[in-house]
NULUM-779942 format. One record per atom (N, C-alpha, C): residue in three letters; x, y, z. Coordinates in steps of 0.001 Angstrom, whole numbers, plus 500000, padded with zeros to 6 digits. Layout:
REM NULUM-779942
ALAXYZ/...
//
This chain:
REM NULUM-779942
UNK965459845524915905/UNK965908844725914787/UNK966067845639913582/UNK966966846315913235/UNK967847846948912057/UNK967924846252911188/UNK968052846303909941/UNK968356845525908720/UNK969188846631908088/UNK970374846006907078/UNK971384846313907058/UNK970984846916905317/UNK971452847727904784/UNK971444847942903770/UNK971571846816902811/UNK972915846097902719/UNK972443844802902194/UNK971482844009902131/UNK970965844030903084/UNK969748843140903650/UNK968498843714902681/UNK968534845035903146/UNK967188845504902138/UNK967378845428900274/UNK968549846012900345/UNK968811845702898985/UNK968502844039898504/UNK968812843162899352/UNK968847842381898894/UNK967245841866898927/UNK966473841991899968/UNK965098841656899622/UNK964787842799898652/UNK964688844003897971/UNK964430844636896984/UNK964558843525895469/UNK965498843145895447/UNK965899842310894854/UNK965227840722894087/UNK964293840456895497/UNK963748839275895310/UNK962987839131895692/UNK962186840427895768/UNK960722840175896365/UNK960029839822895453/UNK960033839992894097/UNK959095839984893164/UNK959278838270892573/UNK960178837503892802/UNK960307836169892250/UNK959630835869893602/UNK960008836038895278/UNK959137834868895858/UNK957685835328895624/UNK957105836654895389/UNK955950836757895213/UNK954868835703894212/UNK956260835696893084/UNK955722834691892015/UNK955353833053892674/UNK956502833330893036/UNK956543831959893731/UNK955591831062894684/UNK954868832218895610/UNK953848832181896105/UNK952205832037895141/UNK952518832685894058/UNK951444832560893289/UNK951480831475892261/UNK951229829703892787/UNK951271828603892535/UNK952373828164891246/UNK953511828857892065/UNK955149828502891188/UNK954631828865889786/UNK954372830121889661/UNK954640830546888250/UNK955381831695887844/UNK956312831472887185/UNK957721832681886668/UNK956481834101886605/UNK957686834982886967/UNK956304836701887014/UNK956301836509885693/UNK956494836450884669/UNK956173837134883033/UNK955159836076883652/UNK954829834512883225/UNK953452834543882749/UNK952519834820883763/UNK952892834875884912/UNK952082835357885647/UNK951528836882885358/UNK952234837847884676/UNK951734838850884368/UNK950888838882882969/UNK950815837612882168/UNK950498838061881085/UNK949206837048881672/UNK949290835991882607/UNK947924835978882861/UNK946952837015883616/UNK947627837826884247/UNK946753838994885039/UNK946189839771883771/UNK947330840096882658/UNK946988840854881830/UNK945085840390880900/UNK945604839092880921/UNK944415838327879575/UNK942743838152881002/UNK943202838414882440/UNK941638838391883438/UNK941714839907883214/UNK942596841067883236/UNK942044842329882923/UNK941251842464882107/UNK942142842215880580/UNK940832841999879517/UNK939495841384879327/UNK939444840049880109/UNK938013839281880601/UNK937223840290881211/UNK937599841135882093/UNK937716841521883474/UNK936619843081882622/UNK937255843830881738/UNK937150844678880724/UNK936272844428879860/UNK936173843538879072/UNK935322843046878458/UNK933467842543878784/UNK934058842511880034/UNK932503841723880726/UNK932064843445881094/UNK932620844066881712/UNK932237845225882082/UNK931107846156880879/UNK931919845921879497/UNK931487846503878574/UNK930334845829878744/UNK930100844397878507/UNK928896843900878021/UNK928153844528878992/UNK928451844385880278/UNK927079844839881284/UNK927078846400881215/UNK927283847176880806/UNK927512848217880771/UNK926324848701879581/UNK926454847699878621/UNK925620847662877342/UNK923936847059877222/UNK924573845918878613/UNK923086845587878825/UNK921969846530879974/UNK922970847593880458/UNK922181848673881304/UNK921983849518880285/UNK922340850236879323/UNK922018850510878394/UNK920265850302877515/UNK920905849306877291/UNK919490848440876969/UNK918636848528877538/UNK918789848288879014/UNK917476848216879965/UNK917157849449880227/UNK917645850732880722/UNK917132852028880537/UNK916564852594879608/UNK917247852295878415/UNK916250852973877062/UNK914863851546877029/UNK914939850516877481/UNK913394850054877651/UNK912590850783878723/UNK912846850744879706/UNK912573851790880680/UNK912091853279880693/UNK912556853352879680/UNK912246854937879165/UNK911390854985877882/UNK910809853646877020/UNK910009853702876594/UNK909020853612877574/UNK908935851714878561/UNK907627851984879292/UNK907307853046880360/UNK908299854026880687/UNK907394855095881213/UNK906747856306880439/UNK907440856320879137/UNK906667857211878594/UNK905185856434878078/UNK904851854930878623/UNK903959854453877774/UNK902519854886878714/UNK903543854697880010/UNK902683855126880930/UNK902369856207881119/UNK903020857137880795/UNK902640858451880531/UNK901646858795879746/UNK901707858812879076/UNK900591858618878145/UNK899159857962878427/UNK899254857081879208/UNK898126856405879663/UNK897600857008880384/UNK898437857768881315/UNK897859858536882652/UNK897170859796882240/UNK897923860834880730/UNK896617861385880458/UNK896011861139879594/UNK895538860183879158/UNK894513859677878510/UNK893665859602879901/UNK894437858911881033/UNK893067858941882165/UNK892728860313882308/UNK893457860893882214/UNK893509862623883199/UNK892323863114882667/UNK892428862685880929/UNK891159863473879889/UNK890152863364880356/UNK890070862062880583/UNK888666861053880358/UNK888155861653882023/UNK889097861847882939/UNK888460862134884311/UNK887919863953884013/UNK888493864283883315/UNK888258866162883630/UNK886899865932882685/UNK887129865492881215/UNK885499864995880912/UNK884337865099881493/UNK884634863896882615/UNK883860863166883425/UNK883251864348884550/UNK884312864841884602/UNK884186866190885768/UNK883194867056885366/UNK883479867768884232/UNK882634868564883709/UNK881464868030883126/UNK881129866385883123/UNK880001866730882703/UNK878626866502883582/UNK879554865592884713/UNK879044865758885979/UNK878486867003886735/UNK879301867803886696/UNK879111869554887013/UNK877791870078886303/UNK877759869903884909/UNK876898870237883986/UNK875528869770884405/UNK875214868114884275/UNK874196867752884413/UNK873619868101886173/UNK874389868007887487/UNK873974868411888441/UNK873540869805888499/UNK873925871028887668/UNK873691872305887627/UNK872330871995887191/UNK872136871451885838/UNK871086871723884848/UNK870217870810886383/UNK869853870090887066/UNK868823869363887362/UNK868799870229888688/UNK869806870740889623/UNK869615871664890147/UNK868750873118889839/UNK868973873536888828/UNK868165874589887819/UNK866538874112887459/UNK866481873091887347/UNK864861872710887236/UNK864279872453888730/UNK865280871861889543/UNK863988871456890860/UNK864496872930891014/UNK865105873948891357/UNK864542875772891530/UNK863410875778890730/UNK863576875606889541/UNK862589876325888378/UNK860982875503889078/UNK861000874095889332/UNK859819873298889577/UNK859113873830890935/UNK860252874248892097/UNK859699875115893620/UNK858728876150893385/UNK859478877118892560/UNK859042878312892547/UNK857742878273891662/UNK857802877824890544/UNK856417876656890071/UNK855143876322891157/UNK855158875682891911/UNK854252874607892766/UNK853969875744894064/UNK853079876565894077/UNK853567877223895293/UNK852826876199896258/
//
């Protein structure tokens, strides 16, 4: 099945009205100027969410630095804890020696 130069020319021609036509009988201009005004919807919404990720990362990036912060505040309070643990087991280690050698 060949189609004739006419033939194509001629659907070249009119593809774009039955297209319209198909898209619930509306002439292509307003059909294009409604595609045009959902681009802009289309554009517009993008921005907003775009703005509200925005938003939510820089919150995000406060509460982890909040947590950061928290964690060494623990870190302190544990190495503290470490050393003074170390300390007092030395020192009571150091007396029961000192108390052995004492008591013969």
């Amino acid at each position: 099945m060949n189609l004739a130069t006419e033939d194509i020319q001629f659907i070249k021609e009119h593809l774009g009205e039955w297209l319209a036509e198909q898209s619930l009988g509306k002439p292509p201009a307003v059909y294009e100027i409604e595609l045009r005004e959902r681009m802009v919807r289309v554009e517009e919404e993008l921005r907003h969410q775009r703005e509200l990720i925005k938003t939510i990362l820089e919150q995000m990036d406060k509460r982890f630095d909040a947590v950061d912060k928290r964690f060494e505040a623990l870190t302190r309070r544990i190495d503290r804890f470490m050393i003074w643990s170390f300390a007092i087991t030395l020192t009571a280690g150091g007396l029961v020696v000192t108390l052995l050698k004492l008591l013969p």
